[in-house]
C-alpha positions as CSV (number, residue, x, y, z in Angstrom):
1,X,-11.8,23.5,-15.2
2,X,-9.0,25.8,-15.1
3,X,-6.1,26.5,-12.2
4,X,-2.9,28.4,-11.2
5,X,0.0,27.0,-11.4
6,X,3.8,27.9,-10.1
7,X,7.2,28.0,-10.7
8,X,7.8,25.7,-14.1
9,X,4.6,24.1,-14.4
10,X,3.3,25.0,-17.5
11,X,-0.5,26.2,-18.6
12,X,-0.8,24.9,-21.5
13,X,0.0,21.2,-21.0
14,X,-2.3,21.0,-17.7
15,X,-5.1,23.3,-19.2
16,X,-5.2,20.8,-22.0
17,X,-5.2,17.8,-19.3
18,X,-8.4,19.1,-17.9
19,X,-10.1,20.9,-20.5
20,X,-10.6,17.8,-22.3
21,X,-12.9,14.9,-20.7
22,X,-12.6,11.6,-22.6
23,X,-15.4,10.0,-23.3
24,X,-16.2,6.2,-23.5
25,X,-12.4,5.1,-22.4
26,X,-13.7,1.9,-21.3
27,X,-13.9,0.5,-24.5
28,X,-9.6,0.4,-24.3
29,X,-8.4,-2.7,-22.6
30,X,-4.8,-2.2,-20.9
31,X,-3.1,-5.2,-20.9
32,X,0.0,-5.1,-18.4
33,X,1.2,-9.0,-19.5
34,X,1.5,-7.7,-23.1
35,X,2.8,-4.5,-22.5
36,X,6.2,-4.3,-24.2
37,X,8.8,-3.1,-21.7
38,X,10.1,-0.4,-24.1
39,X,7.1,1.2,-25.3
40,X,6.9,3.5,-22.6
41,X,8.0,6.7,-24.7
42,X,4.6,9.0,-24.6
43,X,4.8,9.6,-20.9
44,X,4.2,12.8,-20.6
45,X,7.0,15.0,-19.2
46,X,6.1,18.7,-16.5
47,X,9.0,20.6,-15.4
48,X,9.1,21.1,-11.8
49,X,11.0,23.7,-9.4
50,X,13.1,21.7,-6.9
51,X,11.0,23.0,-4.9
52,X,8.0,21.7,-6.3
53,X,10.0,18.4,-6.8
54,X,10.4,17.9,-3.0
55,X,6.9,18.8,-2.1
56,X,5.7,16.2,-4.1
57,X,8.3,13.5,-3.2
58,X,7.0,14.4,0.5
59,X,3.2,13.9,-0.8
60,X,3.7,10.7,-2.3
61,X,6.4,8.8,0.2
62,X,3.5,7.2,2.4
63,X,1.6,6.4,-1.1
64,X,1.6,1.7,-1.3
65,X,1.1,2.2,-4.8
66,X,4.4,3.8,-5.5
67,X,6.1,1.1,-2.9
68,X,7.0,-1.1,-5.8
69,X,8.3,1.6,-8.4
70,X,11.8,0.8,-9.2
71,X,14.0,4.0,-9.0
72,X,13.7,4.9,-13.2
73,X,10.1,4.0,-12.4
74,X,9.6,6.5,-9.5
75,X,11.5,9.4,-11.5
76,X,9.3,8.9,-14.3
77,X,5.7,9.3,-11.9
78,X,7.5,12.1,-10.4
79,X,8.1,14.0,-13.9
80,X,4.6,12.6,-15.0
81,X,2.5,14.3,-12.2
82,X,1.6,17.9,-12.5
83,X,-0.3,20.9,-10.0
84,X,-3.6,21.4,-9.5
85,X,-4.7,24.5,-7.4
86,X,-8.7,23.8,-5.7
87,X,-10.8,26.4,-4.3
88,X,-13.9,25.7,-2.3
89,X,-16.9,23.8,-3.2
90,X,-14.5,22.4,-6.5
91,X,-15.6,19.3,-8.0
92,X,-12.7,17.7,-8.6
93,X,-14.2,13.9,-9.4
94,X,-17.8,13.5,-10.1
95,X,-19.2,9.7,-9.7
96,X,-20.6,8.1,-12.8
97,X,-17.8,10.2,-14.7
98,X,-14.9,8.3,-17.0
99,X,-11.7,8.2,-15.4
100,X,-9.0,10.9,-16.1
101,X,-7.0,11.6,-13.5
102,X,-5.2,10.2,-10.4
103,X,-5.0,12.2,-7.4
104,X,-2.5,12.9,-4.7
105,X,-3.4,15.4,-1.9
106,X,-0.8,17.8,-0.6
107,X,-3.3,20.0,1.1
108,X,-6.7,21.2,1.9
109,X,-9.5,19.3,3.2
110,X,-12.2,16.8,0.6
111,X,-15.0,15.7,1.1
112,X,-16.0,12.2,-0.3
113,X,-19.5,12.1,-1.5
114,X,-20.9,8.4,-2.9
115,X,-25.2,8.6,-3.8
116,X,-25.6,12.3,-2.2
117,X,-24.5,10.8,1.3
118,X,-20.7,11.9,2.5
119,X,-18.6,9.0,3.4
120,X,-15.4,10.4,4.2
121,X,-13.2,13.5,4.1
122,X,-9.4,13.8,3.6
123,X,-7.5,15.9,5.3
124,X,-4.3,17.0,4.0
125,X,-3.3,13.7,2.8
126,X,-4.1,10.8,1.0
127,X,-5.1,9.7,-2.4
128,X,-8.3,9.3,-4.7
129,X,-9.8,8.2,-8.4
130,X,-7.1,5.5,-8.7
131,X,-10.1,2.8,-8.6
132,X,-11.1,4.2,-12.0
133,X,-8.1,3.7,-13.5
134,X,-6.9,0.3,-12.0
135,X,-10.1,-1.5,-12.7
136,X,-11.7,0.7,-15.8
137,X,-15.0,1.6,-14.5
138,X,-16.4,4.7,-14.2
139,X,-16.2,6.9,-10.9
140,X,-17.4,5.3,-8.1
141,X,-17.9,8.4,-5.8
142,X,-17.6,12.4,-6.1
143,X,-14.5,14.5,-4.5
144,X,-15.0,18.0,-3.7
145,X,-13.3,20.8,-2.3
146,X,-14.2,21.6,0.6
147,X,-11.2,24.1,1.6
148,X,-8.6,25.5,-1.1
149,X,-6.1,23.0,-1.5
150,X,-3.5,21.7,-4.3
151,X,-3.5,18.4,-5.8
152,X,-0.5,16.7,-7.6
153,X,-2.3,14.7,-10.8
154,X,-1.3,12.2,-13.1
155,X,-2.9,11.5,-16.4
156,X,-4.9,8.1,-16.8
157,X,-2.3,6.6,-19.4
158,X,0.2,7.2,-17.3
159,X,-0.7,5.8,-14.7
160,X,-1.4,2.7,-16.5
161,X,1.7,2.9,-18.0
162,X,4.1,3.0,-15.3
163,X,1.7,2.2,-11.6
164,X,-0.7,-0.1,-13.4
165,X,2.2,-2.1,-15.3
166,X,4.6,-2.4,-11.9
167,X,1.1,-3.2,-9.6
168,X,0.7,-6.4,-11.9
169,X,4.1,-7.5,-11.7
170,X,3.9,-7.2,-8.0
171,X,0.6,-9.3,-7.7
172,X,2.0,-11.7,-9.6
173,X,5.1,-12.0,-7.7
174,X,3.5,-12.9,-4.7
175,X,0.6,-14.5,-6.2
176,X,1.8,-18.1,-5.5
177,X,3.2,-17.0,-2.0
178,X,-0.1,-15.9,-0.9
179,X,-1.5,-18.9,-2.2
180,X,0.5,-21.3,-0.2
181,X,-0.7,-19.1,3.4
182,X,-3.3,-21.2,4.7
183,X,-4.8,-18.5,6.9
184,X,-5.4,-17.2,3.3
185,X,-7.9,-19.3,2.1
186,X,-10.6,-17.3,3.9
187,X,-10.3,-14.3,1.9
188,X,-12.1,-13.7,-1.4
189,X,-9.7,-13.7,-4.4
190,X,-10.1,-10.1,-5.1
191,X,-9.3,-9.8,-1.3
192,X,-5.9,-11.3,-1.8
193,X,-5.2,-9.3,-4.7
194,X,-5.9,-5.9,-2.6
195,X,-3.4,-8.0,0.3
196,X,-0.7,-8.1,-2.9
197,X,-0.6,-4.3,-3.3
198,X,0.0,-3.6,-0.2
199,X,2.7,-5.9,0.7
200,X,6.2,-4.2,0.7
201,X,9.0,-6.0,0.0
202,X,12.7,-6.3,2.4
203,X,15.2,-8.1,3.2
204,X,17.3,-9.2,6.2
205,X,21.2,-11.2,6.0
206,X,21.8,-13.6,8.3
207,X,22.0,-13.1,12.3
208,X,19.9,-10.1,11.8
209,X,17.1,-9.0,14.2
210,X,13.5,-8.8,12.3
211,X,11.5,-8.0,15.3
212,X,12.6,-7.5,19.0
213,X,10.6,-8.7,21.9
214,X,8.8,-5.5,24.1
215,X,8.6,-3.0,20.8
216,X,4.9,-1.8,20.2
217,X,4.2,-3.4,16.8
218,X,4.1,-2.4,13.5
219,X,3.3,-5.0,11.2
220,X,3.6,-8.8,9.7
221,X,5.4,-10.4,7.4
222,X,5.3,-13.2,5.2
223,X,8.4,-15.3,4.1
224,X,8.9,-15.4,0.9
225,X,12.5,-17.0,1.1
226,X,14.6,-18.3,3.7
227,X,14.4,-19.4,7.1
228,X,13.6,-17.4,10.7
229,X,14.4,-18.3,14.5
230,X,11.3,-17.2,17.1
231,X,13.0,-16.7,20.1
232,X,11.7,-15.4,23.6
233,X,13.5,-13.9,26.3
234,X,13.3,-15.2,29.9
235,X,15.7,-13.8,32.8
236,X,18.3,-12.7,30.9
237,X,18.5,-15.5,28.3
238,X,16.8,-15.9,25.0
239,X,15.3,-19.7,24.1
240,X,14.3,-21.0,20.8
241,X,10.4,-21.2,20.2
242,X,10.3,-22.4,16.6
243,X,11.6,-21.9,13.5
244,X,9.5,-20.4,10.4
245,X,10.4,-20.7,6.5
246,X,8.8,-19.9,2.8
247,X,5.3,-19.9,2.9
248,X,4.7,-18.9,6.6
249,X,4.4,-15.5,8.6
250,X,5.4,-14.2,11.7
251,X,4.4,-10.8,14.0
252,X,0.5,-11.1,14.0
253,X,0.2,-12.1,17.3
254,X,1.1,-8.6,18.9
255,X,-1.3,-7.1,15.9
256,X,-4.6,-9.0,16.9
257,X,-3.7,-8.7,21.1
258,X,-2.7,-5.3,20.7
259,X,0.0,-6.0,22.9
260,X,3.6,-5.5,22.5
261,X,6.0,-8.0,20.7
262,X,5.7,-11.4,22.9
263,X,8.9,-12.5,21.1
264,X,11.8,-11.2,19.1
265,X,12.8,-12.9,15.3
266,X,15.8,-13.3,13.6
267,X,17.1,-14.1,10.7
268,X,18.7,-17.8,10.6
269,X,19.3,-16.9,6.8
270,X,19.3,-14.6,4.3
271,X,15.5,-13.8,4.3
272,X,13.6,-11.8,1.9
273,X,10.1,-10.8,3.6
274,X,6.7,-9.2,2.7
275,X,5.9,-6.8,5.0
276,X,2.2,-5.6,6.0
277,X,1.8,-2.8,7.7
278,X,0.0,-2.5,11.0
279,X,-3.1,-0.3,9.0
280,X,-3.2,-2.5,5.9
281,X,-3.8,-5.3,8.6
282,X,-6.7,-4.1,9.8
283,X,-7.8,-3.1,7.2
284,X,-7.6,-6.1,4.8
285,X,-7.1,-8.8,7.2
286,X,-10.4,-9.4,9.0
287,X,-11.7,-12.2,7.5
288,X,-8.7,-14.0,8.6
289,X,-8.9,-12.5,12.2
290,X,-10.8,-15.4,13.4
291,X,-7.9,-17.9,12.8
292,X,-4.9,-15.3,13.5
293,X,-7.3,-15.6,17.3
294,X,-7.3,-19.7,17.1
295,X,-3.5,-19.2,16.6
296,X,-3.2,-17.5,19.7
297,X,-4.2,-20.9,21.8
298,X,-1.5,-22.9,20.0
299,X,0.8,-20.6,20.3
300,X,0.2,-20.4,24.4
301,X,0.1,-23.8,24.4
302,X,3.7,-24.2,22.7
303,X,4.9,-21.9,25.4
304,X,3.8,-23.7,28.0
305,X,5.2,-27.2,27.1
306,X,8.8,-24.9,26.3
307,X,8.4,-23.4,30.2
308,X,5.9,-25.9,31.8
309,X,3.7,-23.1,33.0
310,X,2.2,-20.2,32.0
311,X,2.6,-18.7,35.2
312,X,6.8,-18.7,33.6
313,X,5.9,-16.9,30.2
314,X,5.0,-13.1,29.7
315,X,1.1,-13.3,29.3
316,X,0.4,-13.1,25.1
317,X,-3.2,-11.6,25.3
């Protein structure tokens, strides 16, 4: 396959990334555990326009798996990523095919194509063949152009290298946090792993507000350290529902009623979080929606031994 490219990017080093498909790459085990942390020095290196540059940092902002990149980490993907130009009917991923590439989309409509039946299509946006390279296995689906459109790509060691490496860290960061959520328990282990990715780390200092009562949600979050006050507004005065520490979440209610935050949080501590994002929720969350429901009666029920009536609290469904 063969495409244009602009400003700095050079030919040769892209035509060589897709002129050559590796065969049988799933005989090479990565290991991220026993990667060393210094032998890092054959990522490859594409010039970019700063113009270029801050099309693609706009591309791949919204993009979990770069969430966790440390700064020298994030330059690195940024320099390691290079132009690809589609035009229509391209096939830019076929399924069955070893893994080569990752994919970001800057423009032009895809259409994703998985036994002959289409399943999806991107527009302008989004990300594809990461699967491939995160779990070696051959391509699961087929990506075609359906519209011209350019592509930022990164080679598969690469993306080992750098996302792969900093994906494993961060699954086994939270891996024992996770563990100790029992709401947790009902999803399959690869389930939680998937819920790991997508967590995104912050932190809050002391006396400040996490969540404010009345704001159209966006998320949950899981303590991972420290200690937060629930509080709840009523004529003019806030009062203390509970208090939540390491191991336990908050801000799910407003996510399964669809209603707007029933109470505000604050920090009592220092707190360091892991946030999930309102999409990822839905998305990864549903076997656990049952019991986020159950939660919902306790959590009336709390309110009404706090104000002696329901009739005295803002209604939480």
């Amino acid at each position: 396959m063969s495409s244009e490219t602009t400003g700095l990017l050079c030919v040769e080093p892209e035509a060589r990334a897709f002129a050559v498909r590796r065969k049988s790459v799933f005989a090479e085990s990565y290991d991220p555990e026993n990667d060393a942390d210094d032998d890092e020095g054959a990522t490859a290196v594409f010039p970019k326009s700063d113009e270029q540059r801050a099309r693609l940092i706009e591309s791949v902002k919204h993009v979990l798996l770069f969430r966790s990149l440390e700064q020298e980490q994030m330059s690195q993907v940024l320099d390691a990523m290079f132009e690809r130009r589609v035009t229509p009917g391209e096939l830019i991923i076929r399924q069955g095919d070893d893994g080569d590439n990752f994919y970001v989309i800057e423009s032009g409509v895809y259409k994703v194509i998985v036994n002959d039946n289409h399943i999806h299509t991107y527009n302008n946006s989004g990300i594809f063949g990461e699967l491939a390279l995160l779990y070696n296995m051959p391509r699961a689906a087929t990506v075609q152009a359906e519209t011209q459109g350019l592509l930022w790509a990164m080679d598969r060691q690469t993306f080992r290298r750098i996302l792969l490496k900093s994906a494993f860290k961060k699954r086994k960061m939270y891996e024992s946090l996770l563990n100790s959520v029992p709401m947790l328990k009902a999803l399959q282990n690869y389930e939680r792993m998937n819920l790991a990715d997508a967590l995104i780390s912050k932190r809050y200092t002391s006396g400040e507000r996490i969540i404010k009562q009345g704001d159209v949600a966006d998320g949950m979050y899981f303590i991972e350290d420290g200690t937060v006050v629930v509080k709840m507004d009523q004529e003019g005065s806030e009062i203390e529902i509970s208090r939540l520490s390491k191991g336990e979440y908050f801000g799910e209610l407003a996510l399964v009623t669809h209603r707007p935050r029933a109470a505000s949080v604050y920090a009592e501590t220092d707190v360091k979080v892991a946030f999930l994002e309102v999409e990822a929720f839905e998305r990864l969350l549903g076997p656990c929606m049952d019991i986020m429901k159950r939660n919902i009666d306790d959590y009336e029920t709390q309110l009404i031994k706090i104000f002696g009536s329901k009739n005295n609290i803002t209604d939480t469904r």
